[in-house]
N, C-alpha and C positions, 0 to 999 in steps of 0.2 A: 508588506508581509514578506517576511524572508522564506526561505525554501523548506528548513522546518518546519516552520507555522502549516503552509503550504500541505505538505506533506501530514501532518495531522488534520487539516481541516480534511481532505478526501478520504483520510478513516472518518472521522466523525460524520459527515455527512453520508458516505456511501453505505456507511454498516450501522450508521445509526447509533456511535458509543461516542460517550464522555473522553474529553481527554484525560480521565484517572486511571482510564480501561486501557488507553494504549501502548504501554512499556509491556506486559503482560501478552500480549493480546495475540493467539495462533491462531490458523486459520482452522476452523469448523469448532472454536470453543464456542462460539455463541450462534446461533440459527441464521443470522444474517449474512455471516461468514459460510457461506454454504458455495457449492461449484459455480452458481450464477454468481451471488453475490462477488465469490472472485472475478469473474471474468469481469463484472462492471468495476470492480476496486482497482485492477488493471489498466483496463480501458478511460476509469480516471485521471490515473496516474501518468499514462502516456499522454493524454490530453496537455494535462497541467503543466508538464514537463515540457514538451514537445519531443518525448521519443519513443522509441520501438523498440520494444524490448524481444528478446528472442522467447524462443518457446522453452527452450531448457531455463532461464531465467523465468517465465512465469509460472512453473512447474515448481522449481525450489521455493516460490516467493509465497514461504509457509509461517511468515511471523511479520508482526509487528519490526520487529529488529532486525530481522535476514531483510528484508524487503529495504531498508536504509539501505547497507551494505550492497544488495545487488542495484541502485536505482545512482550508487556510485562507481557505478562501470560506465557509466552513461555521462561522467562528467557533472553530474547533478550532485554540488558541496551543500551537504546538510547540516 
């Protein structure tokens, strides 16, 4: 599983959507995308990853797509 895939299984599985939902997909559009739900879609993604993101990074991290972009500051080629 390359780093893409990766990175869309932890939406899919943490928030509970299709990968049709994910190009699209901001945070508080759908109920599971809620202030918890972020903090676990985070706390995935660091996992998965192996890194730490700062707090102003998971502050912006308000999209489907910003979230790529910021998780390539990390060295993590998606």
């Amino acid at each position: 599983m390359n780093n893409l895939e990766k990175y869309n299984q932890v939406f899919m599985e943490t928030l509970d959507v299709e990968v049709d939902q994910l190009q699209d997909l901001k945070y508080q559009d759908i109920d599971n995308w809620d202030s918890v739900g972020h903090m676990s879609l985070v706390a995935a993604i660091e996992d998965t990853f192996g890194i730490m993101m700062d707090t102003d990074d998971i502050i912006d991290f308000s999209s489907y797509q910003i979230g790529k972009e910021i998780i390539k500051k990390y060295q993590v080629e998606l």
